[in-house]
Every structure is written in C-alpha cells, then in structure tokens.
MARNU-972373 format. One record per residue: x, y, z of N, C-alpha, C in turn. Coordinates in steps of 0.1 Angstrom, whole numbers, plus 5000, padded with zeros to 4 digits. Example, Ala and Ser with C-alpha at 12.3 -4.5 7.8 and 13.67 -1.06 7.14 Angstrom:
BEGIN
513249435078512349555078513249675078512849785071513749895071512950005079
//
This chain:
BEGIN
764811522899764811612910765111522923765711562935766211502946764811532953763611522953762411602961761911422962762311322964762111202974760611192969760111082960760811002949761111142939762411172932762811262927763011222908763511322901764311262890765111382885765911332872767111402879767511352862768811392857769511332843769311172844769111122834769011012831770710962829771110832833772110762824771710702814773410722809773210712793773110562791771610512778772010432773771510382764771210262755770410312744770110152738768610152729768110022723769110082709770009982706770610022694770809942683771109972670771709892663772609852666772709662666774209612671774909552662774709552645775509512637776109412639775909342644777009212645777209132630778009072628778409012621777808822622777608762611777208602612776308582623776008512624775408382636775508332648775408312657775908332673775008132675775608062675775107982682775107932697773107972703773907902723773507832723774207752736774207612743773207642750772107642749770507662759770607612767769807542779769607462790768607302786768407342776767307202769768707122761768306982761769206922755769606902739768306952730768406882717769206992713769706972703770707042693770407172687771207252684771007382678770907372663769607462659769107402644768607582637769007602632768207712626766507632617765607762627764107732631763507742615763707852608762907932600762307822594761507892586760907832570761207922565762007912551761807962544762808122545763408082552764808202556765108322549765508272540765608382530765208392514763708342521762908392507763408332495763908192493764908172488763508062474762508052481761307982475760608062463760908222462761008312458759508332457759008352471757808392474757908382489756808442495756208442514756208342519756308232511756008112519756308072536755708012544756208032553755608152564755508272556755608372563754308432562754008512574753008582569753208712572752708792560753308932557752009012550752109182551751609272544751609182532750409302522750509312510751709372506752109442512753309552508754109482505754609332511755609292506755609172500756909152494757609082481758709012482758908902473760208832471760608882458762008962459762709032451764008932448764408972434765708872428766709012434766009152437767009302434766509382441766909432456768409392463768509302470769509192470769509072480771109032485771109032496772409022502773208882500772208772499772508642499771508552490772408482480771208372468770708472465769508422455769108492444767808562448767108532461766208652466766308732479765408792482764808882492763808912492763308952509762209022510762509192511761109232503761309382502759609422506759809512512758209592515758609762517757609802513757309912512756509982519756810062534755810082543754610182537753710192541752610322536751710312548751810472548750210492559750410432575749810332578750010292589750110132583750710152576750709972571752909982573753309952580754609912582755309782574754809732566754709622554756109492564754809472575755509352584755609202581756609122580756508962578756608942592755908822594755908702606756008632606756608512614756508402614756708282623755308252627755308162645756007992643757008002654757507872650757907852664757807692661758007602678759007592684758807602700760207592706760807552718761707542722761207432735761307522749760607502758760707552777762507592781762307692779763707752791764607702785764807752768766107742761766207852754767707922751767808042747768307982728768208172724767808122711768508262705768808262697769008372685768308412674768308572672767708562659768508672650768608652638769208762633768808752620769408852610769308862598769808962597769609032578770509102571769809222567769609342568768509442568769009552556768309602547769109762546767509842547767909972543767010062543767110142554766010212558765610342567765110272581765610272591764710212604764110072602764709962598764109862599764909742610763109712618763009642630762909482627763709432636763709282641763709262654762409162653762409102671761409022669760908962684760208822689759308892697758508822698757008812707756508672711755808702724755508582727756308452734757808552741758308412746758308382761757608422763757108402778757808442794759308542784759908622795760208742789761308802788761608902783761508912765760408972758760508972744761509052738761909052730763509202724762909192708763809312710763809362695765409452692765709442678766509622676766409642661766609732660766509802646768109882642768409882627769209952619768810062607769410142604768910222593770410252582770910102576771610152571771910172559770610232553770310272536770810202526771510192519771310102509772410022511773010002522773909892525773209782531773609662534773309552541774109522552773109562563773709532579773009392586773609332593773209252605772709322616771509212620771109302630771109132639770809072654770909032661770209042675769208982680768709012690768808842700768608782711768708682719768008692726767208582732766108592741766408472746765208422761765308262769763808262766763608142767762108112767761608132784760008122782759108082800759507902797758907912811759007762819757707682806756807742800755807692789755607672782756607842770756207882759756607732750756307702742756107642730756307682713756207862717755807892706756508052705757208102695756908242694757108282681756808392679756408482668758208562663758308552655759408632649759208752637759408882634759108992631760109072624760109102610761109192605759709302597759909422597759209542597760509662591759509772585760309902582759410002591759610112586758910232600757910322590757110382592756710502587757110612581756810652570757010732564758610742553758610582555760210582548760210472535761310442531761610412516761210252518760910162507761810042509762609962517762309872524763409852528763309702525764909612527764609472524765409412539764809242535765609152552765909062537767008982547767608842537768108742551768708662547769108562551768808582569767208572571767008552581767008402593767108422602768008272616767008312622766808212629766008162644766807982649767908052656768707932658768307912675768607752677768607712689768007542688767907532703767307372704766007362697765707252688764407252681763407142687762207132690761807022695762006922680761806842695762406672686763806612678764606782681766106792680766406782665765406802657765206842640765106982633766007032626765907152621764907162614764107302604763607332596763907282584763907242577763507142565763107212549763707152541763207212527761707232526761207022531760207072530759307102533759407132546758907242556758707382557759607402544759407542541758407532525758107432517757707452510756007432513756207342522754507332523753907392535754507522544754507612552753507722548752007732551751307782547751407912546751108022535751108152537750008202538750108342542749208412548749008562549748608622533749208742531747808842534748008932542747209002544747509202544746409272546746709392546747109502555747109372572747709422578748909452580749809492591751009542591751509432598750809362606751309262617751009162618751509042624750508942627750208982643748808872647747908952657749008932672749908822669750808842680752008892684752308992667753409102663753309212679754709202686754909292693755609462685754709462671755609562666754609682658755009782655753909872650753309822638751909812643750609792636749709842632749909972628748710072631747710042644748410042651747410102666747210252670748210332664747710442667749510562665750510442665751710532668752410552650751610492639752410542625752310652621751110682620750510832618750010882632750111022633750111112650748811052654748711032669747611012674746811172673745511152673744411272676745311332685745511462683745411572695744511562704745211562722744411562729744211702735743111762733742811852737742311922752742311782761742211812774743311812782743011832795744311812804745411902800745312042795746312112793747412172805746912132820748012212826748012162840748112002835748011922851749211952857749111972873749912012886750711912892752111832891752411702901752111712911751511632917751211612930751511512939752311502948752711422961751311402972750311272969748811312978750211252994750811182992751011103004752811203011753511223001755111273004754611393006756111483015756411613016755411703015754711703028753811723036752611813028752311733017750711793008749911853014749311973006748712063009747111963006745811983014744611943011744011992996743611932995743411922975742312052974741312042983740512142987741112262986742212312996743012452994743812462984744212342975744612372962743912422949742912342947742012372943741112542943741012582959740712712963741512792955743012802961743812892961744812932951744512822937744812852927744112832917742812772919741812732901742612612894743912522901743812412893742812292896742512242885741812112889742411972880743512032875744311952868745311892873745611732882746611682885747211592884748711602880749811432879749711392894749411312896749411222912750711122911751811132921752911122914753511062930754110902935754410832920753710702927753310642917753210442919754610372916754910332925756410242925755610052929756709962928756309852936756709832948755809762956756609772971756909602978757109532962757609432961756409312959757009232948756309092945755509162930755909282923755309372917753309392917754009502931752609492942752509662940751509742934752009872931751509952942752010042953751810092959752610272960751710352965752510482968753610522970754510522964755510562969756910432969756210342964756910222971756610132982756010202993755510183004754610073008755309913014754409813023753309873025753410003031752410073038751110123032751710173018750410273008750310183001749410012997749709982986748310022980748310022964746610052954745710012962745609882965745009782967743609862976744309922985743709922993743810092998744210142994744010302994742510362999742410443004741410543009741810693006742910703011743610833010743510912994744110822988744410872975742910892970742410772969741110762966740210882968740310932978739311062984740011202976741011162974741411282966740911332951741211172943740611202931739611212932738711172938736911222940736611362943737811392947737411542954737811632940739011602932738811692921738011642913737811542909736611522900735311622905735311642918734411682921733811832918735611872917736112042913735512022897735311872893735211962879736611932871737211892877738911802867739311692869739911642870740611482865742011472870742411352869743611292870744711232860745811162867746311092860747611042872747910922868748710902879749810832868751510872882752610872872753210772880753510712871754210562876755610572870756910562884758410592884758810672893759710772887760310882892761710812893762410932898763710882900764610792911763710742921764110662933762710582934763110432940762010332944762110232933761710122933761510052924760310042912760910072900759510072892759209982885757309912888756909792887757409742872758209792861759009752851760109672857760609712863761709622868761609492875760709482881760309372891759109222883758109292875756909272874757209132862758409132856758809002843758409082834757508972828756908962816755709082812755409122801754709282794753709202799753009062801751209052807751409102823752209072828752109082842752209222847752809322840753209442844751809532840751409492831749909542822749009532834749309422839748209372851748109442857749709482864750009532878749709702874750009792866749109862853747909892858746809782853746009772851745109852867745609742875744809722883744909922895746510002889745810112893744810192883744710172870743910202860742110182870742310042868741210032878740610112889741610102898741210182913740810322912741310392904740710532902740110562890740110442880739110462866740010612863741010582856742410642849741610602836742110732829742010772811743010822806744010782821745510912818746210812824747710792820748810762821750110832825750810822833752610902827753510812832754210802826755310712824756610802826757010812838758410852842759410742847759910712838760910562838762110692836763010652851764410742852765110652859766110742860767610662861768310512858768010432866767910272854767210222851765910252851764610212843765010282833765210372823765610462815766010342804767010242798766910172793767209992797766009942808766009862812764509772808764509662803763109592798762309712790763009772781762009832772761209762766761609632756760409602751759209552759759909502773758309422780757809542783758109652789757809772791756109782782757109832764756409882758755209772755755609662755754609552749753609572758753809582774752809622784751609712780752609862771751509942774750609962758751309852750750409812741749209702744749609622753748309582760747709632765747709782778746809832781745709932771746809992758746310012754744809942746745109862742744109722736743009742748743009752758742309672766741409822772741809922770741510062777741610152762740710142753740710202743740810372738740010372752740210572759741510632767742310502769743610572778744710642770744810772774745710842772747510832779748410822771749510762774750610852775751210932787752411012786753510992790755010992781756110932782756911092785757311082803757911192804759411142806760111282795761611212797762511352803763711312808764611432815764911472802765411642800766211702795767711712795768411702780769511772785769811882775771111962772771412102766771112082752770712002749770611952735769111912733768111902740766711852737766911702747766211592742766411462748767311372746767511352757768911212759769411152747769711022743770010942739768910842742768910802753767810702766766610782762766510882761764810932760764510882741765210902731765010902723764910782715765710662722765410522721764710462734763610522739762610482743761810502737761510632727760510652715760510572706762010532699762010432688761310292695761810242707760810142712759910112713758910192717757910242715757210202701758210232690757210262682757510112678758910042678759309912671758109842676757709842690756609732696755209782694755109912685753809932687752810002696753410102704752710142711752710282706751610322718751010492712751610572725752410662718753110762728751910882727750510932734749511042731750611212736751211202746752311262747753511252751754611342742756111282754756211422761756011432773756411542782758111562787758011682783760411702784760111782798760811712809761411762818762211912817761812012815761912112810763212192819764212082827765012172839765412042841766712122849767912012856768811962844768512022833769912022823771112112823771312212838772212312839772512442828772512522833772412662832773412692829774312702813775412722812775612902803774912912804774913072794773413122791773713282793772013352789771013342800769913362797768813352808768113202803767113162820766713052822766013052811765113172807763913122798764313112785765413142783766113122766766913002767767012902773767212832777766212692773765612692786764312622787763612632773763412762765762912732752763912672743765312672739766012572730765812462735765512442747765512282746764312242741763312302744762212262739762212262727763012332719762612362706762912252702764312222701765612122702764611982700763911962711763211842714761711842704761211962698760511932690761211892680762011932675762811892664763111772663763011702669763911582677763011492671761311512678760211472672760011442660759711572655759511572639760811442632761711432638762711312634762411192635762011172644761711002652760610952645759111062644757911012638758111082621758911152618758111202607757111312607757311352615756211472619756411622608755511682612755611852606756311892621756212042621756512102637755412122642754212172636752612172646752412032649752811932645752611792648753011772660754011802659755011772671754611862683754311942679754112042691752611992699752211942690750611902695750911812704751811742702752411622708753211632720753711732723754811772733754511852750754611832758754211912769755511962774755912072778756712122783756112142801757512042806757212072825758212112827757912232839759412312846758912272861760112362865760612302880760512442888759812482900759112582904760412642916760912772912761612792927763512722920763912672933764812632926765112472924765912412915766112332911766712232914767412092913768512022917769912082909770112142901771212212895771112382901772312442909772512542916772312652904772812622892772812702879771412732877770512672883769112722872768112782890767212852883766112902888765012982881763912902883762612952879761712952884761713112884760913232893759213252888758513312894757213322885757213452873758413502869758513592860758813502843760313372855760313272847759013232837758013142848756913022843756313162833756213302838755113402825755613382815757013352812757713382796757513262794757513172799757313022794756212982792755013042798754113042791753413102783753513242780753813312765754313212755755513122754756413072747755512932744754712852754754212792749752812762743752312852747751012952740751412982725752613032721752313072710753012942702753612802710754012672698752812572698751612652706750412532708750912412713751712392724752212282730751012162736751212042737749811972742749412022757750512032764750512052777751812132784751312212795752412312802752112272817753012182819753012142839754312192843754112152859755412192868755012082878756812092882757012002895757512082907756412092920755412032918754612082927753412082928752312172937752812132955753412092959753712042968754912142978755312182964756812302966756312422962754712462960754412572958753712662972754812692981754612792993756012812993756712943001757512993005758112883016759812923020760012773025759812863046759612793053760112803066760612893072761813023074762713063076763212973090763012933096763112843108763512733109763312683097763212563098764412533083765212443084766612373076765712323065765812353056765412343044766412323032766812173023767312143014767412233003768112232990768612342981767112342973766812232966765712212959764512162970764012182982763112072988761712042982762211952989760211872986759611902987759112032998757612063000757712273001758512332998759012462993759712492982759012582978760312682967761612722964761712782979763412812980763012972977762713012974762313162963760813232974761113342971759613492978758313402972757613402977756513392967755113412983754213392972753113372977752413222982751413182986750613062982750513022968750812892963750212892948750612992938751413122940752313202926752113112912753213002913753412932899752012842896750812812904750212732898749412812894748812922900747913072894748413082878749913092879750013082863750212972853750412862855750212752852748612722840747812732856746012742848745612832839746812922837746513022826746112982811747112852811746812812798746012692793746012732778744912662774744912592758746512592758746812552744746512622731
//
C-alpha cells in the first residue's frame, strides 16, 4: 500500500535451485591455495566418518552418483535426517560448496561464517542434480559448519560427491587421512547444534495453534495522523493491535518509522500506548518492514546482530508477537541471515509468536512469498503464522469478495504444499488481512458489506487470524481537504467512525 510506510506487490524473486554443473573454484583474498575442505566427501569410507549425522542416515553402495557410495537418510517426524560437518577456514576468504542431491526438497548450506550464511535446495526425485551455494568469511571466523538435509514429510533422499573448496589454513587440503581418523558423531538429532537448518524447533510438524490475538488492527502510533488508542479502543471494542512499522534509522538502530527522530531506544510515545491497551485488556505486536524505509535485514549484517537489533524492540515493550513484513527488496534479500536471526530469537524468547506477512497476487502467494517459507524452513525457523495481504492483487473479474476468497483459498493450498499440511492445518496457520475503503489498485474496493462476507468466509475456514490495514484509515475522509486515492489516514468510502473495525472484533476463529 502507498499509505507511507506502505506495501504494495512484491518483485519477483526467488531462493532457488541453481543446478549448476561441477565445481567453481575462487581466488579468495587469503593467499594459500584452493583445496577441497571436506572429510570424507563422498562417503566414499563407506560410513559417517567425518560427519556428524541423524540416526536416519547411511552410507549406501545404491543410489550413488559418484564411486561406490552415498549418503542416504530418511526424514521422519521432526528428525530431517541432517549430516554436518565443521571444518577450518581462513578470515575474509570466499569459498564454495556444492554437491550432488536427488530426492524431494533437499537442502545445502553453511552456518557460522561470520557474514552472510546461504543455503539452496533441489527436489529432483530420482535424478541427480548439483546444487552450489558461495559465501566470504568475517574478519575472525575460523570455522564453519556445512549441512546437507531432506524436508518433512518426504521420501529418501541421497547427497554424493560433496566440496567445500577454497584457501585451507596452512595451504593443505583434506587428506585421506584426515578423513579416516575424523571423528564421528551419530546422533538422533536432526542437526548439529550450529546447523542453521531445520531441527525440530518447531517448523517440521505445525506449530500449536495459536489461539489468541485473533483480530489484531494495524496501527500507525506515530504516521498519518493516529487516532488516541483510548477512542479506539472506546469506539470499536478492539484491543487487538499490529503497531506498524520498525524500520532502521541507520547503523541498524531500529526506530519508528525509520526516523533519527523515533528511535526504540528511547520511545515514550509508543510506550504509553502499549500500556494503555494492555490496560484495555489486549496486547500487541509490532511489525517490522513495510514497503518503504530501510529494513533492519538490510543494514544490520550478520543473523546475531539483526536478532540483537530484534531483540532489543522485543525488549522495550516485552513482545510475545512478531510480524515480519519484508516487501519490495527485502522480499528476497539476506534471507538466510534473515531467517537464521529469527531462529535465534526464537531460542532465546521461547513464548514468541512469529508472523510472516506476505503480498498477494491472483494466484495466492508470489514466487518471493513462497521461497521465503521454503527459507524459513531450510534454516529452521518457526513460521506461528503466514498472514496474506488479502488486496492489491487487482480486480480483474466478479466481485471483490469472490475474489479475496480464491486467493485465500489458493494460498491455503499453497500451504498445505510447502509444509505438508492437511487444509485445517493450514488454515490454523493462515490469517487473512484486507485493506479498508479503497485500495492502491483503482480495480478493488472494500466496503464494510465487503469485510461481513469476509468474515463469514473466514469464520467458517477457522482462519488463525482476520486483520485490516489499517485503523488509521478507519474515518470518512475530509471533503475539504485533497486527499490521495488510497490515503493514509481515510477510507475514501461513507462510513462511520470505526465501521470496519466494529466488524473486524467480531471474530473469534
């Protein structure tokens, strides 16, 4: 939405399988020679050695892309049947890693290199693909973790002639017998503890249904001229609000809006607000993004620092809620430090609730929205909900509310894909948010006759949550006064005080 910080269609773009073919050797910035790292590469010792892995997996003579073995595991439950393996490496030299995959969704990547960690995954069933990821080291690391994994709920899958090429300390490759007397370490977890990848934390099988917070209100406490929480509160019965947005306002310093001016740190304003609905008797959650300003993903480096910068609004208002509105080129930019971030916070905030809101288009979610979920889950983190922008995918045929519900449907369906879900699963999982009055697309409008059939419609899929954007635009606009198509702080549309949020609080999942 153009409503300043706004959001709006995402561009296209995507964490993908990149199939490459062979081995990429780079010229790092460190001097010693380029050496493939591994131990024990491709299982070729015809055991783990080297590695440490699930019980789930194995060194198989059948299927094997290269020599006479492979590794094979079998995911189950929340056990992702993960190998690891930490191996040394030198300050501020880049590096490759790749290998040979088949099967259903199986992930490769690195953790622990002290800037940007990566990952990608392939699903190319019983053929053998290359997969290929590249990273630089921090100014310190010494060390990182390497990771080949399958996903939930799917078949077998095998890795082979796995690389970790680049400068080696001491300018010596990996070694026969360095792979033979490379200790193993087979356990029944899914990960090793510094695996940036799903480990049963909570994203293999559905998180618990959250039963609260069914019909939180976005809210602008500081933009386009906010109504006092007090007469919100009054004049519609919500006590449910997204406080929207935390951007950085540089040095990844998180402040309102973006704003030198509003930073966390030091807030009062906002502050008095969440105390005042707690006060009402409801809660919060604050949404970090939107579609303009810098979001502290971009700026902040590495997944500890951004957790920090995270953290520390987690802190200021003692947050149990999250939302994650990463648009327009946050959308696919540092996903994995991203997600690695919010598997730290998770770790660290055992009660926080996590929601990944993504734009719509006529088809359910993006491309970009839907490899942010696979992300998500490659690194391990817990999506508690993904909320679909429920508007601004243009109005090409029929009425808004037949409409607005294919996409939603579309987008459960979408779900049930990505995790494995049933449709009650997914639905449990999904919030549906609309856009009050009119829109950034001239084609759509939703009226409060609209939000009743939409909420009928989500009443009866048991959705986790039904919001709108945004309490801010809920009054009639000015007649006097020049008012934008969609503005920031009106409807555009008849109404009363509060119309759409009166019906909003209606529901109750």
């Amino acid at each position: 939405m153009s409503t300043k910080p706004t959001r709006t269609l995402a561009a296209a773009c995507a964490v993908a399988a990149l199939g490459l073919g062979g081995l990429v050797a780079l010229d790092g910035p460190a001097s010693a020679g380029t050496a493939q790292l591994l131990a024990n590469p491709g299982f070729e010792s015809g055991s783990l050695s080297g590695w440490t892995c699930s019980t789930a997996d194995k060194a198989v003579t059948s299927p094997v892309a290269d020599g006479g073995y492979a590794l094979s595991g079998t995911p189950a439950g929340t056990d992702y049947a993960q190998c690891s393996q930490t191996v040394a490496v030198l300050p501020n030299s880049s590096y490759t890693l790749s290998g040979k995959v088949y099967g259903n969704y199986v992930y490769l990547g690195d953790t622990g290199t002290g800037t940007s960690d990566t990952s990608t995954w392939a699903s190319p069933g019983s053929s053998w693909q290359t997969l290929s990821t590249s990273f630089t080291t921090g100014a310190s690391t010494t060390s990182v973790t390497v990771w080949v994994h399958g996903w939930y709920g799917q078949p077998a899958f095998g890795a082979d002639t796995l690389s970790l090429t680049g400068p080696a300390p001491g300018g010596s490759s990996a070694s026969p017998s360095a792979s033979a007397s490379a200790s193993t370490s087979v356990s029944a977890s899914a990960s090793a503890s510094a695996s940036a990848s799903p480990s049963g934390s909570g994203t293999a099988t559905p998180p618990p249904a959250d039963t609260g917070f069914r019909h939180p209100v976005y809210f602008m406490p500081l933009e386009n001229s906010p109504q006092a929480v007090s007469d919100i509160v009054s004049g519609s019965g919500e006590n449910e609000f997204l406080l929207a947005f935390v951007l950085d306002s540089g040095n990844c310093t998180p402040a309102w809006g973006g704003s030198t001016g509003s930073p966390v740190s030091s807030d009062t304003a906002v502050l008095s607000d969440v105390n005042a609905i707690r006060a009402a008797g409801g809660d919060v959650s604050v949404s970090f993004g939107g579609y303009n300003g810098t979001e502290l993903g971009a700026t902040c480096g590495g997944s500890s620092a951004l957790a920090a910068a995270y953290q520390k609004v987690i802190d200021k208002y003692r947050l149990t809620r999250i939302d994650l509105d990463w648009e327009g080129d946050d959308l696919d930019a540092n996903m994995a430090v991203r997600w690695q971030a919010i598997k730290q916070l998770e770790s660290a905030n055992p009660s926080l609730k996590v929601t990944l809101t993504i734009p719509a288009t006529t088809v359910g979610l993006p491309d970009t929205g839907k490899d942010e979920i696979r992300q998500a889950i490659a690194n391990g983190a817990r999506i508690d909900r993904v909320n679909l922008m429920d508007f601004d995918f243009g109005l090409t045929s029929g009425t808004q509310t037949a409409a607005a519900e294919s996409v939603a449907m579309q987008t459960a369906a979408q779900l049930q894909s990505l995790y494995g879900w049933d449709s009650a699963t997914a639905w449990a999982h999904l919030g549906v948010q609309l856009m009050n009055g009119h829109t950034d697309q001239p084609s759509e409008l939703y009226t409060q006759s609209t939000f009743t059939d939409l909420l009928g419609f989500v009443q009866a899929n048991h959705a986790a949550q039904f919001s709108y954007w945004d309490v801010n635009r809920d009054r009639a606009c000015d007649p006097s006064t020049v008012h934008y198509w969609a503005d920031g702080a009106c409807s555009s549309v008849t109404q009363n005080p509060y119309d759409f949020t009166k019906i909003l609080v209606k529901y109750a999942g």
